[in-house]
KENUFI-777834 format. One record per residue (C-alpha): residue number from 1; residue in three letters; chain; x, z, y. Coordinates in steps of 0.05 Angstrom, whole numbers. Layout:
// residues N
> pos/code/unit/x/z/y
> NUM/ALA/A/X/Z/Y
...
// end
This chain:
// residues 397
> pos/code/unit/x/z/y
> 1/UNK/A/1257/612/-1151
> 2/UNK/A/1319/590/-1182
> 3/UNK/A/1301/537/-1236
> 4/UNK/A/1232/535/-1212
> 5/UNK/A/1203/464/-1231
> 6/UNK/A/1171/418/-1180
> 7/UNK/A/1141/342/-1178
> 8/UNK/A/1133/305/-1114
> 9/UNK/A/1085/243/-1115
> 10/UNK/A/1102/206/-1069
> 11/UNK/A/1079/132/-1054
> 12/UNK/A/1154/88/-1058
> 13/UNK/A/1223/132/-1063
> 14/UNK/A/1295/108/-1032
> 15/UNK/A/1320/55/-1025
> 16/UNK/A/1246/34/-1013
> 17/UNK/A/1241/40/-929
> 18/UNK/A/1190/93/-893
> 19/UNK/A/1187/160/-860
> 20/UNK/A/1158/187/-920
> 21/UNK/A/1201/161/-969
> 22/UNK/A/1260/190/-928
> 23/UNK/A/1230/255/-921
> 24/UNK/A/1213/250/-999
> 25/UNK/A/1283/241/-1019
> 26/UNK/A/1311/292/-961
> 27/UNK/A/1265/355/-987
> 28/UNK/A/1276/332/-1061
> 29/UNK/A/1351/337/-1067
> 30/UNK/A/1350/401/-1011
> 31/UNK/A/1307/438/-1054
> 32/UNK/A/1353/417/-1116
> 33/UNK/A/1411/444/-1075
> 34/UNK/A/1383/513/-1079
> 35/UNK/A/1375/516/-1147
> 36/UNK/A/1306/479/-1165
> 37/UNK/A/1290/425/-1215
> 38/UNK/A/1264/370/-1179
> 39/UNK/A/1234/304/-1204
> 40/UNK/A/1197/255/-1170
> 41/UNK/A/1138/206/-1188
> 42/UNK/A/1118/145/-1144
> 43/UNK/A/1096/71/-1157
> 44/UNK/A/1150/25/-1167
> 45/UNK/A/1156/-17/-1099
> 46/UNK/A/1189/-74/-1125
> 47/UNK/A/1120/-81/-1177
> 48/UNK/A/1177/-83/-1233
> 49/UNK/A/1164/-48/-1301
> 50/UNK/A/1158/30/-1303
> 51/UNK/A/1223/54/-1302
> 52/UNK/A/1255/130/-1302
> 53/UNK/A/1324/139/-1269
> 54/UNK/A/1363/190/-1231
> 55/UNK/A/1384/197/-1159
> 56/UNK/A/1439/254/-1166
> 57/UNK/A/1400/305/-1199
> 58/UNK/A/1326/285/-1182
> 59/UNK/A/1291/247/-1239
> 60/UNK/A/1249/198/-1209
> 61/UNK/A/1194/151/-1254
> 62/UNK/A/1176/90/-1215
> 63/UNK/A/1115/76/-1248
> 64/UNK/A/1093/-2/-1254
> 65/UNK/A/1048/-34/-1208
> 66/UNK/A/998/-80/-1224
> 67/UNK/A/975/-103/-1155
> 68/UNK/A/971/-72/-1080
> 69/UNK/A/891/-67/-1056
> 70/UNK/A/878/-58/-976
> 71/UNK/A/950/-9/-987
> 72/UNK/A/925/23/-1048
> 73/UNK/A/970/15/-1112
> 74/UNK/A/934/5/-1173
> 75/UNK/A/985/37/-1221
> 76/UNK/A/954/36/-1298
> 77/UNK/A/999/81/-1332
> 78/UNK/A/1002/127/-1279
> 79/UNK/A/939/171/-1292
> 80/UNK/A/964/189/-1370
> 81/UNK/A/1033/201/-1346
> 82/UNK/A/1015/246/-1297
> 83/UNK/A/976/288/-1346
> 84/UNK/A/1044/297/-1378
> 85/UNK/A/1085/321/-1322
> 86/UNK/A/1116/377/-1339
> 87/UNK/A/1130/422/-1282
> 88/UNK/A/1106/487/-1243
> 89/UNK/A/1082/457/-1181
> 90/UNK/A/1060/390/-1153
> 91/UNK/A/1080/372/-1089
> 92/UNK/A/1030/307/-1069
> 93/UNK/A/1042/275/-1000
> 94/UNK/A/1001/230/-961
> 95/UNK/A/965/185/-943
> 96/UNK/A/973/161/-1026
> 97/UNK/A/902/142/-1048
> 98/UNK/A/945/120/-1121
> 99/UNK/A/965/191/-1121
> 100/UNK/A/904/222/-1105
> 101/UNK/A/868/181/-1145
> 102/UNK/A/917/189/-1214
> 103/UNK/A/914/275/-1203
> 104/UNK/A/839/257/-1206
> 105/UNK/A/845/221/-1276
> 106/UNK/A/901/268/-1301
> 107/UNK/A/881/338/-1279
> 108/UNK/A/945/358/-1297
> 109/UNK/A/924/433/-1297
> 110/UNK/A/993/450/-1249
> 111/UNK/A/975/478/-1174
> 112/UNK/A/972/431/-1127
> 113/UNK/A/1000/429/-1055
> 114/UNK/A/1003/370/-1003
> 115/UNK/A/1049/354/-944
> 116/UNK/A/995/316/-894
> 117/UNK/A/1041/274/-868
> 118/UNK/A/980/242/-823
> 119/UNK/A/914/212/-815
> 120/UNK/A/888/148/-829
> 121/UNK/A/881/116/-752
> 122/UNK/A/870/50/-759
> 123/UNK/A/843/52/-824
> 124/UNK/A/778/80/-816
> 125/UNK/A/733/41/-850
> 126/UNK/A/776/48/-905
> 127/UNK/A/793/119/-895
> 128/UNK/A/713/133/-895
> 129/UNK/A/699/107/-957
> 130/UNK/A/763/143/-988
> 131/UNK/A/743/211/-963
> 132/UNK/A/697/236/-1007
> 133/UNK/A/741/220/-1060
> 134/UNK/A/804/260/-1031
> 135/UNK/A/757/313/-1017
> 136/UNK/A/743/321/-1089
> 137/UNK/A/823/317/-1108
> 138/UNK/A/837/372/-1054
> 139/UNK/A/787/416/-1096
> 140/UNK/A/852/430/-1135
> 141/UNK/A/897/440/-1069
> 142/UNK/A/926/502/-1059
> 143/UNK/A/964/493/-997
> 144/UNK/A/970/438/-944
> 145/UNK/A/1030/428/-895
> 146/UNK/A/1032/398/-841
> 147/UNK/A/1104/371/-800
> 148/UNK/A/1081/416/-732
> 149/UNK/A/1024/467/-711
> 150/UNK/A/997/423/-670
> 151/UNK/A/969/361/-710
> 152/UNK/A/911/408/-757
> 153/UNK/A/874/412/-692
> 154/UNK/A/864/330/-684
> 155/UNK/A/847/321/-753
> 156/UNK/A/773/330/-775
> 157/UNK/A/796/323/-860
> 158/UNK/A/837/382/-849
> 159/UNK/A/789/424/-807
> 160/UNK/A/757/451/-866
> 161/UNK/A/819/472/-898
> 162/UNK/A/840/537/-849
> 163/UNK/A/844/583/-910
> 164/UNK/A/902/536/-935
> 165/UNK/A/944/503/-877
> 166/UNK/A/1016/515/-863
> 167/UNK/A/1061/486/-825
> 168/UNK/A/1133/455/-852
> 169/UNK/A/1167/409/-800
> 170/UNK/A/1208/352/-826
> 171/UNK/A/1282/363/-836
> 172/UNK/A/1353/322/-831
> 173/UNK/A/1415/333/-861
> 174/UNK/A/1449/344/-794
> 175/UNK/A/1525/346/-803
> 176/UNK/A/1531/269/-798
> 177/UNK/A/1503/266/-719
> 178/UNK/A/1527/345/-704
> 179/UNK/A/1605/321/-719
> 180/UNK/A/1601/245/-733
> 181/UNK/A/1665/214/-763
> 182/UNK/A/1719/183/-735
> 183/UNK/A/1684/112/-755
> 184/UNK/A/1625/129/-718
> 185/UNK/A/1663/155/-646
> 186/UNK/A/1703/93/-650
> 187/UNK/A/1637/50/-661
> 188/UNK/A/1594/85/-607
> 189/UNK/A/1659/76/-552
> 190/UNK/A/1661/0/-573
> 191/UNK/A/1569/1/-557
> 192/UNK/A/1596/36/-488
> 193/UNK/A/1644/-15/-472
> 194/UNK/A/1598/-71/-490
> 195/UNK/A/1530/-53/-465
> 196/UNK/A/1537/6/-411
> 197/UNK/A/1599/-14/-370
> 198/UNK/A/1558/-32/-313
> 199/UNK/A/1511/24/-327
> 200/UNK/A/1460/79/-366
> 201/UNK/A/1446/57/-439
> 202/UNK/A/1383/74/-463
> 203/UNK/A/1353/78/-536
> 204/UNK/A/1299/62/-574
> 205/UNK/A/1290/52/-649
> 206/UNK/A/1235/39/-704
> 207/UNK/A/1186/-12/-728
> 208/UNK/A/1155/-59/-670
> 209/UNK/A/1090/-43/-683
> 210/UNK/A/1036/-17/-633
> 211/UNK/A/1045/53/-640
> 212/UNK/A/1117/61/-625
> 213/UNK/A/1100/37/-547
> 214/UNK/A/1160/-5/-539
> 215/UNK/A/1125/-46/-492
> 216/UNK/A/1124/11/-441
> 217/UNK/A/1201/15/-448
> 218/UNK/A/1203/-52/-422
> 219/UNK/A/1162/-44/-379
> 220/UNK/A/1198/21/-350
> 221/UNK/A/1259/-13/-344
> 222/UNK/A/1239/-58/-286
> 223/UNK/A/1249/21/-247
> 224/UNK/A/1309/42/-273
> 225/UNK/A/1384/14/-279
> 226/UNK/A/1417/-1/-343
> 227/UNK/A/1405/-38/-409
> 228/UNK/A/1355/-15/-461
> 229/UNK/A/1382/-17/-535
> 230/UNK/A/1305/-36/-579
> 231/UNK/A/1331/-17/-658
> 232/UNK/A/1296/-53/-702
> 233/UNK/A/1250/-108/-727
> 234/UNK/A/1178/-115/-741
> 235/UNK/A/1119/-155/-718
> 236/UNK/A/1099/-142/-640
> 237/UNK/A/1174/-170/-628
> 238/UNK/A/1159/-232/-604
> 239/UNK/A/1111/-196/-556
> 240/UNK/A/1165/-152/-539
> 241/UNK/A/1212/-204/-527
> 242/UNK/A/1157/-247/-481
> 243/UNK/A/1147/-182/-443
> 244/UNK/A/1215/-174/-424
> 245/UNK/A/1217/-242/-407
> 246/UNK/A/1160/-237/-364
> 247/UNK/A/1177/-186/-326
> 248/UNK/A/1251/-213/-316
> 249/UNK/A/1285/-161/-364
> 250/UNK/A/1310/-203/-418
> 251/UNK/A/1377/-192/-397
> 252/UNK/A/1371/-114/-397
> 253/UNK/A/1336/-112/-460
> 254/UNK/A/1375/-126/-528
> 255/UNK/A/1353/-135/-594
> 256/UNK/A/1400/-109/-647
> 257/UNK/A/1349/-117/-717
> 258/UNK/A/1349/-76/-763
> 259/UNK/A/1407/-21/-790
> 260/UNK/A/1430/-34/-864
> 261/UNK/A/1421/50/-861
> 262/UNK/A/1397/111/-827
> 263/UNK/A/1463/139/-820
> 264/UNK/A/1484/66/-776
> 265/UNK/A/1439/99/-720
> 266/UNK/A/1494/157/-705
> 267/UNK/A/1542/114/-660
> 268/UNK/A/1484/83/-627
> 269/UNK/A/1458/158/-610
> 270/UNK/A/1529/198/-587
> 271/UNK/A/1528/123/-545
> 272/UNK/A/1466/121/-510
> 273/UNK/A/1448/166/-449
> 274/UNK/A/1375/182/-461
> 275/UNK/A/1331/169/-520
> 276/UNK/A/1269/143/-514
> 277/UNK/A/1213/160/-560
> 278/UNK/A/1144/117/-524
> 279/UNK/A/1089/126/-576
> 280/UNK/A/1025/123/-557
> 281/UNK/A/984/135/-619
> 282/UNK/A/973/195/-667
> 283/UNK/A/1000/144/-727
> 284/UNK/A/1059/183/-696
> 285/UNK/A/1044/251/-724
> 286/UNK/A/1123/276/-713
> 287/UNK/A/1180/229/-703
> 288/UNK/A/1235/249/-739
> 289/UNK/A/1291/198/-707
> 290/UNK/A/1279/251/-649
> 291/UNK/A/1320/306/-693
> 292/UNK/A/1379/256/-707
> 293/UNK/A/1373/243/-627
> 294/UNK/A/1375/319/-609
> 295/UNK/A/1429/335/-666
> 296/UNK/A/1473/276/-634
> 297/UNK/A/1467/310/-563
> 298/UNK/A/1417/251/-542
> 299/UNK/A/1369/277/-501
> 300/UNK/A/1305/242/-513
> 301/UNK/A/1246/227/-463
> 302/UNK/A/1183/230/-503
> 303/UNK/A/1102/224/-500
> 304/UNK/A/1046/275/-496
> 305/UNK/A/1006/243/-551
> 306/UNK/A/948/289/-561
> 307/UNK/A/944/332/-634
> 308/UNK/A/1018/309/-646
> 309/UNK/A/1076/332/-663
> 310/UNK/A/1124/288/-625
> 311/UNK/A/1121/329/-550
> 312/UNK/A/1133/390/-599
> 313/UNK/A/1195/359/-634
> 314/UNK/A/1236/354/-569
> 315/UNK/A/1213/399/-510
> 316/UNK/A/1193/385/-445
> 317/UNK/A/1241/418/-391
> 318/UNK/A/1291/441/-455
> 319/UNK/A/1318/385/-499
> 320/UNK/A/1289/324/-458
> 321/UNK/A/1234/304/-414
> 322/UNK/A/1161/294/-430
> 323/UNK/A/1116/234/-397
> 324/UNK/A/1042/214/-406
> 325/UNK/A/1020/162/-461
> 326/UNK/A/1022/94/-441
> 327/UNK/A/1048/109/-362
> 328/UNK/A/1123/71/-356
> 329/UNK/A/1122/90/-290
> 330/UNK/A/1128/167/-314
> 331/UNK/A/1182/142/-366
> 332/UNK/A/1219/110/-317
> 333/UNK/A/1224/169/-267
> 334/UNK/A/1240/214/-324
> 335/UNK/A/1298/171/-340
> 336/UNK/A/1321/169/-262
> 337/UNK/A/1323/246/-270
> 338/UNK/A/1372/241/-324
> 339/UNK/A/1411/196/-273
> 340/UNK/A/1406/241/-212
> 341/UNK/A/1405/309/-217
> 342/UNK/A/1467/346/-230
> 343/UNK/A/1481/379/-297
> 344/UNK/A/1415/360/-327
> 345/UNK/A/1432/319/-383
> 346/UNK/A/1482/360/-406
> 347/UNK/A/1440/419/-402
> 348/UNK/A/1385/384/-450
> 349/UNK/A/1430/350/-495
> 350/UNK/A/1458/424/-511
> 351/UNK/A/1397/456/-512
> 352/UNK/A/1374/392/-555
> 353/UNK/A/1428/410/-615
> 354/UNK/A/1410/484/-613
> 355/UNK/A/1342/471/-625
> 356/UNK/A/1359/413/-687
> 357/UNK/A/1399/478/-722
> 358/UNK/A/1349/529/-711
> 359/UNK/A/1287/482/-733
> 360/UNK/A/1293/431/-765
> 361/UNK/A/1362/430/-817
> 362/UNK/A/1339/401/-882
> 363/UNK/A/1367/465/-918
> 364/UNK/A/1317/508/-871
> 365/UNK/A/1258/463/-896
> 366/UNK/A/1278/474/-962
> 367/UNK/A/1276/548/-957
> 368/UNK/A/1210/540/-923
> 369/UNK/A/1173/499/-975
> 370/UNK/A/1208/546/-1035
> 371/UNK/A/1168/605/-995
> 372/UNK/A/1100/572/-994
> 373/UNK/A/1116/555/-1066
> 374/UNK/A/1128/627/-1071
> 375/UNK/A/1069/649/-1045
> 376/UNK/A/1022/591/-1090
> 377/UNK/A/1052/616/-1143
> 378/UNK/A/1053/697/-1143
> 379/UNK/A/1023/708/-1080
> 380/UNK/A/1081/727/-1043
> 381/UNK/A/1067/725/-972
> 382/UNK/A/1109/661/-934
> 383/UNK/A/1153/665/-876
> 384/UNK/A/1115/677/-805
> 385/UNK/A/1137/603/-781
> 386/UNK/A/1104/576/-844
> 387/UNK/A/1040/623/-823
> 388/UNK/A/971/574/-829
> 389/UNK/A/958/548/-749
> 390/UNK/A/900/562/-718
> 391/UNK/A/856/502/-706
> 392/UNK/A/842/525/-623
> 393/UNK/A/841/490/-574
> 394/UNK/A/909/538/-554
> 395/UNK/A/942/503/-612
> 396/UNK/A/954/443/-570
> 397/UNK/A/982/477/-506
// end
């Protein structure tokens, strides 16, 4: 597959913030690593002029945008220069209703495949109107992926798609929280020293917005010792903050803001004793700050969130513990396991790296997608992980 020639569309690109845009830029230069030629379209987030630059050796256009509808770009050059891409394969993900709707005006005559990065949740009104439309775009689909095998069976747009599903789990260039620098040991001894003198250190980071459950790590810690470390900003903060108030927590619970960059979270992880990972909604389709937990020997203390990925990320009873949705009591006694019995947080945190090599390296998702690819494009049969998930109820055990 050498030289082989493929576009992601994607909806921003780096240094633009997102899950997606990270995982965007992570497959891209992966994939460019082993040999592929690898460009990238997206709208430009700063709704400057269309501009084309580089980013090591991906190409990426930023086209213009003219104005942002209920979180729909409305990109007018996009449709005619997608009709132009010139490439062997075009790798859409979403939710992107600009994409979807500029492959519908280009029909760029290239085969099609989509990473589903997740449903529309809260946004279905929206998403119901939208739907008949991405059903017509996905006409020209010739493989979906999704990040685990267990989100197809929650999601009634992909039900119809069996013939075409695959899974590809989100990847992380590892090396950084495997064998962090000497920077980053010195850093997480000084967040020891500071916050966990007087005992456990606990971690939680990402936007404060409903679905990350940050309110039941508050409320948790009024059942366990230690301070709780909330990365981040966004807006259910003051919420947060009144919460921890309320409960008398304010002085356990510390607000750092937001990191400059994703790499800044390493000291915080090799510092902390447990992550924890409280999401309650299936906005939360896979949680990728898990891997950088599990690859930094953080074990991480996560949520059964039905049709997710996230309790499939880090395992219950191997890397890290698993609670209900929306129960801080459960969180709270899964922490005071960490704390108690003997042996058992080193025994997840090593069984937590293992399982970040063996899964979910960003060179092994590269390989992965290249084998789908493979398969679009000749009809070369993909790897067994990659194999289409059954949508059964078994699929969620």
């Amino acid at each position: 597959m050498t030289g082989t020639r493929v576009c992601h569309l994607g909806k921003y690109y780096h240094p633009a913030p997102g899950g997606i845009e990270s995982h965007v830029r992570t497959l891209a230069h992966a994939q460019a690593e082993l040999g592929l030629s690898v460009q990238v379209f997206c709208a430009n987030h700063q709704a400057g002029p269309t501009t084309v630059e580089t980013d090591g050796p991906i190409e990426v256009t930023r086209v213009r945008r003219l104005v942002s509808l209920a979180k729909c770009d409305v990109c007018p050059e996009l449709g005619a220069r997608l009709a132009r891409i010139d490439a062997d394969i075009i790798h859409l993900h979403v939710p992107n209703p600009a994409m979807v709707l500029g492959l519908l005006h280009a029909r760029p005559g290239k085969p099609v495949v989509v990473t589903y990065h997740s449903d529309l949740i809260r946004q279905k009104f929206l998403g119901s109107i939208f739907r008949p439309i991405e059903r017509l775009a996905y006409r020209q689909v010739r493989a979906i992926m999704t990040s685990s095998p267990l989100y197809p069976q929650g999601s009634s747009f992909l039900r119809p798609y069996t013939d075409r599903l695959y899974v590809l789990p989100h990847g992380v260039e590892l090396q950084p929280y495997l064998d962090p620098s000497s920077e980053d040991r010195e850093r997480a001894a000084q967040i020891r020293a500071q916050y966990a003198s007087d005992g456990p250190l606990w971690l939680c980071a990402g936007r404060h917005v409903y679905y990350k459950g940050f309110v039941n790590a508050i409320r948790a810690l009024t059942r366990v010792r230690g301070r709780l470390l909330l990365l981040g900003d966004g807006p259910d903060q003051q919420a947060l903050r009144a919460e921890a108030q309320r409960l008398g927590v304010d002085d356990r619970v510390i607000f750092t803001g937001s990191l400059t960059h994703t790499l800044d979270l390493v000291p915080y992880y090799h510092a902390a004793d447990a992550f924890w990972f409280p999401s309650n909604a299936r906005s939360e389709a896979f949680g990728l700050v898990q891997v950088e937990a599990m690859a930094s020997g953080c074990p991480v203390i996560n949520t059964q969130i039905p049709h997710s990925g996230v309790a499939w990320v880090s395992l219950h009873e191997e890397t890290g513990l698993t609670v209900p949705v929306d129960d801080p009591v459960a969180l709270a006694a899964a922490a005071n396991r960490l704390l108690t019995e003997p042996g058992l947080r080193d025994r997840f945190a090593a069984a937590a790296k293992r399982r970040a090599v063996r899964e979910f390296d960003h060179r092994i998702m590269a390989e992965r997608s290249l084998a789908i690819y493979r398969h679009v494009l000749s009809g070369a049969p993909v790897t067994q992980f990659a194999r289409r998930p059954a949508l059964t109820p078994s699929a969620t055990s």
